[in-house]
C-alpha positions as CSV (number, residue, x, y, z in Angstrom):
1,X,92.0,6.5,-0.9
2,X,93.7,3.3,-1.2
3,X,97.1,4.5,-3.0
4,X,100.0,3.5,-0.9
5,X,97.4,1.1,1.3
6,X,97.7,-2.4,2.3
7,X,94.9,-4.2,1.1
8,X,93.7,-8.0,2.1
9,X,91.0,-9.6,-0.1
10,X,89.7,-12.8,1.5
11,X,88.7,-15.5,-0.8
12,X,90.8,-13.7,-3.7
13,X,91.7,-16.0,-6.5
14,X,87.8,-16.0,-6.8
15,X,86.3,-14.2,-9.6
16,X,86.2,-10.7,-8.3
17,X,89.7,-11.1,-7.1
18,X,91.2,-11.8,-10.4
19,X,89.6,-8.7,-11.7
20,X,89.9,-6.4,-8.2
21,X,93.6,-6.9,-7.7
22,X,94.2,-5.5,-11.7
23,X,91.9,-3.0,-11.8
24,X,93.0,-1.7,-7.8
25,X,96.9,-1.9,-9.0
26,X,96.3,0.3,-12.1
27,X,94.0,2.6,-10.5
28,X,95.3,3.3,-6.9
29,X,98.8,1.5,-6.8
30,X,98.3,0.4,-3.1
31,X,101.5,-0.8,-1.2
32,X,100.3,-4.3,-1.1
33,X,97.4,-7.0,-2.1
34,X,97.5,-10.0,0.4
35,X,95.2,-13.1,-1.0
36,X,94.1,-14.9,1.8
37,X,92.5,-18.1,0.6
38,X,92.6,-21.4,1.4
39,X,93.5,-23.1,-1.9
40,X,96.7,-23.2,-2.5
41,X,96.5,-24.8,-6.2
42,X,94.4,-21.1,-6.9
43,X,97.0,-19.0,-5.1
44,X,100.0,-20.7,-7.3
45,X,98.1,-20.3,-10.6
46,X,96.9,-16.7,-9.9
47,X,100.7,-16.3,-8.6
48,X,102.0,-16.6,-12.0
49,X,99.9,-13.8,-13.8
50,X,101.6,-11.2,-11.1
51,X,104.8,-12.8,-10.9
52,X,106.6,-9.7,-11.8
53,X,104.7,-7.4,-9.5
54,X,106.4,-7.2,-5.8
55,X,103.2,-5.6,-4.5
56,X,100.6,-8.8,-4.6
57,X,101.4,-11.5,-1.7
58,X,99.6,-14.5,-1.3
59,X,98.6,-15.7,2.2
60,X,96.6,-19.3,2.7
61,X,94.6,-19.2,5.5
62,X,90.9,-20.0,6.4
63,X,88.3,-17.7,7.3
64,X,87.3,-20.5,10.0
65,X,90.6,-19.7,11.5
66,X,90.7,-16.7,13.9
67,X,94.1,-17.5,14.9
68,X,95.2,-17.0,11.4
69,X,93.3,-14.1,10.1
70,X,94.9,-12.2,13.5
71,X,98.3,-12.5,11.6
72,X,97.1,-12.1,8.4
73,X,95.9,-8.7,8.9
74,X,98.7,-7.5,11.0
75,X,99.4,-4.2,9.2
76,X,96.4,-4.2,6.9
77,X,94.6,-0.9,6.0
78,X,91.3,-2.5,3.9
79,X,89.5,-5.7,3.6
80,X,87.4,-7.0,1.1
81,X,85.4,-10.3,2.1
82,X,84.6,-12.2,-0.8
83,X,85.2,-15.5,0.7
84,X,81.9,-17.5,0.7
85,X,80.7,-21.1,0.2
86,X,78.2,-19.9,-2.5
87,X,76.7,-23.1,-4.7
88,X,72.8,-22.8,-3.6
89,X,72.9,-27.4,-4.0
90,X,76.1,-27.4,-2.1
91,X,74.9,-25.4,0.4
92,X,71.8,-27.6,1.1
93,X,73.2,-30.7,1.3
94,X,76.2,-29.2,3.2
95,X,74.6,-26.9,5.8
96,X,76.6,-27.0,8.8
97,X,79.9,-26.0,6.6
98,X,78.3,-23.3,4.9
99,X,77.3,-21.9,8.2
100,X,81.1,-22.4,8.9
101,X,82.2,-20.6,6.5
102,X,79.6,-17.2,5.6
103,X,78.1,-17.2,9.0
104,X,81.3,-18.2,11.3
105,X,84.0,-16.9,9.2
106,X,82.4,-13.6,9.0
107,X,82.0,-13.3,12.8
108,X,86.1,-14.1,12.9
109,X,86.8,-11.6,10.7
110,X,85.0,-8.7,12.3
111,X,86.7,-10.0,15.6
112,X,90.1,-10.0,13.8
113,X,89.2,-6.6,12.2
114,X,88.6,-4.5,15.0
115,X,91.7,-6.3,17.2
116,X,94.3,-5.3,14.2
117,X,92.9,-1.8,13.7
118,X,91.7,-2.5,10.0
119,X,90.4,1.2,8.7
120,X,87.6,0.0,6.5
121,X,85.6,-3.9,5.6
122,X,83.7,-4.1,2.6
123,X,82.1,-7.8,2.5
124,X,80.0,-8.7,-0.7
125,X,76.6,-10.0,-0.7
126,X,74.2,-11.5,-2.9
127,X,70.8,-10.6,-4.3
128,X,69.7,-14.3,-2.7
129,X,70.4,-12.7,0.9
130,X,66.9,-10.2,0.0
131,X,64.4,-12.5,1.4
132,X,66.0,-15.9,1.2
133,X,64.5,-19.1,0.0
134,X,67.5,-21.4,0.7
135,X,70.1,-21.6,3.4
136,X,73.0,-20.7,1.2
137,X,71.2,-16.9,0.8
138,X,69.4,-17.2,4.4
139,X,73.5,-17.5,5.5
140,X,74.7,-14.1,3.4
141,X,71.9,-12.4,5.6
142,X,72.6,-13.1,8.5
143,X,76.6,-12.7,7.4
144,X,75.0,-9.0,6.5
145,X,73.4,-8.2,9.4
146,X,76.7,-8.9,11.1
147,X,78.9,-6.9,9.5
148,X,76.4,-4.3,9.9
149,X,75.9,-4.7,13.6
150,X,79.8,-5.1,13.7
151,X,79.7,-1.3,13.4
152,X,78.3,-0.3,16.9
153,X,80.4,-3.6,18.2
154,X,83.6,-2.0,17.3
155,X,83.2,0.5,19.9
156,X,85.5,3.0,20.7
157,X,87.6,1.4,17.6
158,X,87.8,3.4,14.4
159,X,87.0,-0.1,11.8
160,X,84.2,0.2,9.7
161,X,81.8,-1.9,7.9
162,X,80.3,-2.0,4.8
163,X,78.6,-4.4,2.6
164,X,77.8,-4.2,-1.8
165,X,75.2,-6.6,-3.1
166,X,74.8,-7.6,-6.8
167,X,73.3,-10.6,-8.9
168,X,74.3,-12.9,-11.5
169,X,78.0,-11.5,-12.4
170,X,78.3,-11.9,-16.2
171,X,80.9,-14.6,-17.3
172,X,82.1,-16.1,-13.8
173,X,82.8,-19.4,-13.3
174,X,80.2,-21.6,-12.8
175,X,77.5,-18.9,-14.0
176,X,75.0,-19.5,-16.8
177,X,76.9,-17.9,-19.9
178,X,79.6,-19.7,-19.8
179,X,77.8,-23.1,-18.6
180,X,75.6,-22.5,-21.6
181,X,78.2,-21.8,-23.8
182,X,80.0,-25.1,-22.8
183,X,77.4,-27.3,-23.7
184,X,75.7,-25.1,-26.7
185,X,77.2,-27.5,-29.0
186,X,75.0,-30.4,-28.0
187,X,72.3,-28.7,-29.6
188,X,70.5,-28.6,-25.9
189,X,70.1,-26.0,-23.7
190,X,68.2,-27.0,-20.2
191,X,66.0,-23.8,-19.3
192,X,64.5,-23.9,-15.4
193,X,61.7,-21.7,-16.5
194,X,60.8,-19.3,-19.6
195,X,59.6,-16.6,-17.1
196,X,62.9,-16.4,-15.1
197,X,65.0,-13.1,-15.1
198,X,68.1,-11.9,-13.7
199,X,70.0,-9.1,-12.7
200,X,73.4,-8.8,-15.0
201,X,76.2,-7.1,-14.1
202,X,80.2,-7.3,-15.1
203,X,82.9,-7.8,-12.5
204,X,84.3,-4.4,-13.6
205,X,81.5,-2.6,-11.9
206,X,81.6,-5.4,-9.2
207,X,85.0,-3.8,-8.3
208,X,83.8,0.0,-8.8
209,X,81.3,-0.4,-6.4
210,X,83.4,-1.7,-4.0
211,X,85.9,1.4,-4.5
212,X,83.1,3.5,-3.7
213,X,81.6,1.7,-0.8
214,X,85.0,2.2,0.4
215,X,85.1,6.0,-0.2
216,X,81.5,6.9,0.5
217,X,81.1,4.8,3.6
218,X,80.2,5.7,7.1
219,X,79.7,2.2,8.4
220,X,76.4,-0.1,7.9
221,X,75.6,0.6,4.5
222,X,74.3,-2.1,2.2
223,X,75.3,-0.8,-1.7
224,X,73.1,-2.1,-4.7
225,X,74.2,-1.2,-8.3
226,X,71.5,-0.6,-10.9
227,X,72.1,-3.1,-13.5
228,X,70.3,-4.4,-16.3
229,X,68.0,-7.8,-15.9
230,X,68.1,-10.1,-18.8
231,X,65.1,-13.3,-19.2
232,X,67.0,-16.4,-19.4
233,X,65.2,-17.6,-22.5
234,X,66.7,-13.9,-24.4
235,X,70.1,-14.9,-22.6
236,X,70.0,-18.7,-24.2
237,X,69.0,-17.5,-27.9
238,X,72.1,-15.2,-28.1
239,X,74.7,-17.9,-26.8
240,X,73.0,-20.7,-29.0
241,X,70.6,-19.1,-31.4
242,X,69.6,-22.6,-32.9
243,X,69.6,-25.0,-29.6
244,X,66.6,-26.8,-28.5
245,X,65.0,-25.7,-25.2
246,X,64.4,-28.0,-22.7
247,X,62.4,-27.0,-19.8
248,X,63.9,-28.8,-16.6
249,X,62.1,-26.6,-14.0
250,X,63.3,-24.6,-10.8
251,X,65.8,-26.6,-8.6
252,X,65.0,-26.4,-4.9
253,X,66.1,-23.2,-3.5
254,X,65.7,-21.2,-6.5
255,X,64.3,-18.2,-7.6
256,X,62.2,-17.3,-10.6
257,X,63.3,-13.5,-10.4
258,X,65.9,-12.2,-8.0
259,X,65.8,-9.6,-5.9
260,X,68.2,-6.9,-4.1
261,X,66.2,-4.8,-2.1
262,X,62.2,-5.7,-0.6
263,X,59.7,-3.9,0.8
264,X,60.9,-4.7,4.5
265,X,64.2,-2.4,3.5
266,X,62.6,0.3,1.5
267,X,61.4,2.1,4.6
268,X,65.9,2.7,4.9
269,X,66.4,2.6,1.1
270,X,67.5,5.6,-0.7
271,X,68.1,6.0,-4.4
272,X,71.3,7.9,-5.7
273,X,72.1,8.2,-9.7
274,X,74.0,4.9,-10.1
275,X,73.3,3.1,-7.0
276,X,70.7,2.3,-3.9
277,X,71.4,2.6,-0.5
278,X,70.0,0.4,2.3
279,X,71.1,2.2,5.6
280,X,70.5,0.4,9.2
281,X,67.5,0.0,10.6
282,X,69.7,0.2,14.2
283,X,70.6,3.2,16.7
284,X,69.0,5.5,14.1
285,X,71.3,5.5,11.8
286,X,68.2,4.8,9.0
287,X,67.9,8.9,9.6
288,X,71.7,9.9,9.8
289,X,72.6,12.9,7.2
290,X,75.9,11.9,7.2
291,X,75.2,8.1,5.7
292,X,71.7,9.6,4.0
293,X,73.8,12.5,2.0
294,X,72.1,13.6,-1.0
295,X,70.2,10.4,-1.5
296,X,66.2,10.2,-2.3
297,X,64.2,8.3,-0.2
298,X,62.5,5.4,-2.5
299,X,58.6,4.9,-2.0
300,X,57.0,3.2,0.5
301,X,56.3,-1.1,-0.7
302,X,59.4,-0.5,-3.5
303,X,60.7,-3.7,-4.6
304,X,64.0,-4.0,-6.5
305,X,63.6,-6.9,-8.3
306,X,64.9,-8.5,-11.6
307,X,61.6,-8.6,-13.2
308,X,60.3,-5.0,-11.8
309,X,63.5,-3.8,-13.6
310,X,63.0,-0.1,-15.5
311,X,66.6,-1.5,-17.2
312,X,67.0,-4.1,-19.4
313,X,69.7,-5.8,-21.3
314,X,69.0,-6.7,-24.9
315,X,70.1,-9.2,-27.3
316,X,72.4,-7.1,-29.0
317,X,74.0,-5.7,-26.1
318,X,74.8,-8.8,-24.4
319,X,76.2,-10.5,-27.9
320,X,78.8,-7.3,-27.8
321,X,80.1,-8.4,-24.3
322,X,80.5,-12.1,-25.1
323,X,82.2,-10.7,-28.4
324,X,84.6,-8.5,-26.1
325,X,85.1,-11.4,-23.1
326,X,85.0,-14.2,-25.2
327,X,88.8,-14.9,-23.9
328,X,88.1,-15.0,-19.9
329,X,84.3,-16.1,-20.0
330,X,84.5,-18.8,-17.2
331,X,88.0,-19.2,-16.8
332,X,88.1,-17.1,-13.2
């Protein structure tokens, strides 16, 4: 599918990206990975881990800029958005340039998309667009609703859109393992809540389910992996099994349990082995065969939330992935 492909990742010396264009090269040996970011200090240290490989290019730009997407994507086969301004603080004392950036930006790239004849658009969401409580996730949904809709806007134009949403990835930078393991030494670990949960999930099946939005696409879909869910006091006692708790409480905007699916999109959910689906509830396409396959619709009122979760992660099995990550925990 993507052998021999040019590929543009926006927002890609981000977390995914450092794992995407690895994993894509190995996998699929694509003609070209453009990053298209707008920090140049990124671009020049993720530079120098594929200096010797001709096929990654680096391209600063700003999803903001229409002008400079059009000649970014001149020749590009596949996009994956992943450029976002994501902090849930930073987003609420910044508003206007997060809407810039998710709500904007995205609305420029599907405009840049269909123009340069881009085959297929993944762009990655967040469990905090399901039923948002603060502008940074309220932003991602309307971001998804627009890349959806961007289907029936392309026309007569063969571009297609797609969008994956998952939760906390395990290990990114700025997430809670490694911001716990930072500070574990102290002796103190600040805890928002005992009852809060979340979703956990690697950036290695981040990427996999963007290869298969990619392959198993029709245009509109919303992908959401099953992944374990983890409480945050289990998560603390295995990074620092003799720190001090200290209950801080929820910051505004938070939630106590995420969620990726509610009962507004069940009525278009459907449930495959590894995966939900969340088709469109526009022009039908909620009852189309062809994006439906051999999916099983969920039950009316399902919820798929971090503390509904059939799956969870346990001590044990979380300690064996900081064992095997230890190295890159935080650093991308």
């Amino acid at each position: 599918m993507l052998s021999g492909k040019t590929i543009l990742i926006t927002g890609g010396t981000g977390s995914f990206g450092h794992r995407f264009v690895p994993m894509t090269l190995e996998k699929y040996n694509p003609e070209k990975i453009i990053i298209y970011s707008r920090d140049e200090m990124k671009q020049w240290e993720m530079a120098k881990l594929f200096r010797d490989d001709s096929r990654v290019r680096f391209f600063i730009g700003d999803v903001r800029d229409k002008s400079r997407l059009y000649r970014a994507l001149d020749g590009v086969d596949y996009v994956v958005h992943a450029a976002a301004t994501k902090i849930v603080p930073t987003a609420e004392y910044n508003p206007f340039e997060c809407v810039k950036t998710n709500v904007d930006g995205a609305m420029n790239l599907i405009d840049a998309c269909i123009d340069k004849g881009v085959k297929r658009v993944v762009a990655l969401s967040t469990d905090k667009a399901s039923s948002p409580a603060n502008l940074y996730g309220a932003t991602k949904l309307a971001s998804d609703k627009l890349f959806i809709a961007g289907n029936s806007y392309a026309g007569s134009h063969d571009t297609r859109f797609a969008v994956v949403r998952y939760g906390n990835v395990m290990g990114s930078r700025g997430s809670v393992i490694p911001f716990f393991m930072s500070i574990k030494d102290k002796g103190i670990l600040p805890i928002t809540d005992a009852r809060m949960t979340r979703f956990m999930i690697s950036l290695e099946q981040g990427v996999e389910l963007v290869w298969h939005a990619f392959e198993d696409m029709e245009g509109g879909e919303i992908y959401v992996k099953k992944i374990p869910s983890m409480n945050v006091v289990d998560l603390a006692r295995v990074v620092a099994p003799d720190a001090i708790l200290e209950y801080v409480g929820i910051r505004p905007g938070e939630k106590l349990h995420e969620q990726m699916i509610g009962e507004e999109d069940a009525l278009y959910t459907y449930e495959y082995p590894e995966h939900f689906k969340i088709l469109p509830a526009i022009h039908n396409w909620g009852t189309c065969k062809h994006r439906i396959k051999d999916g099983a619709r969920v039950p009316e009122g399902f919820r798929y939330t971090s503390d509904n979760n059939a799956d969870w992660m346990s001590a044990e099995e979380l300690q064996q992935w900081i064992d095997s990550n230890k190295q890159e925990i935080g650093s991308i």
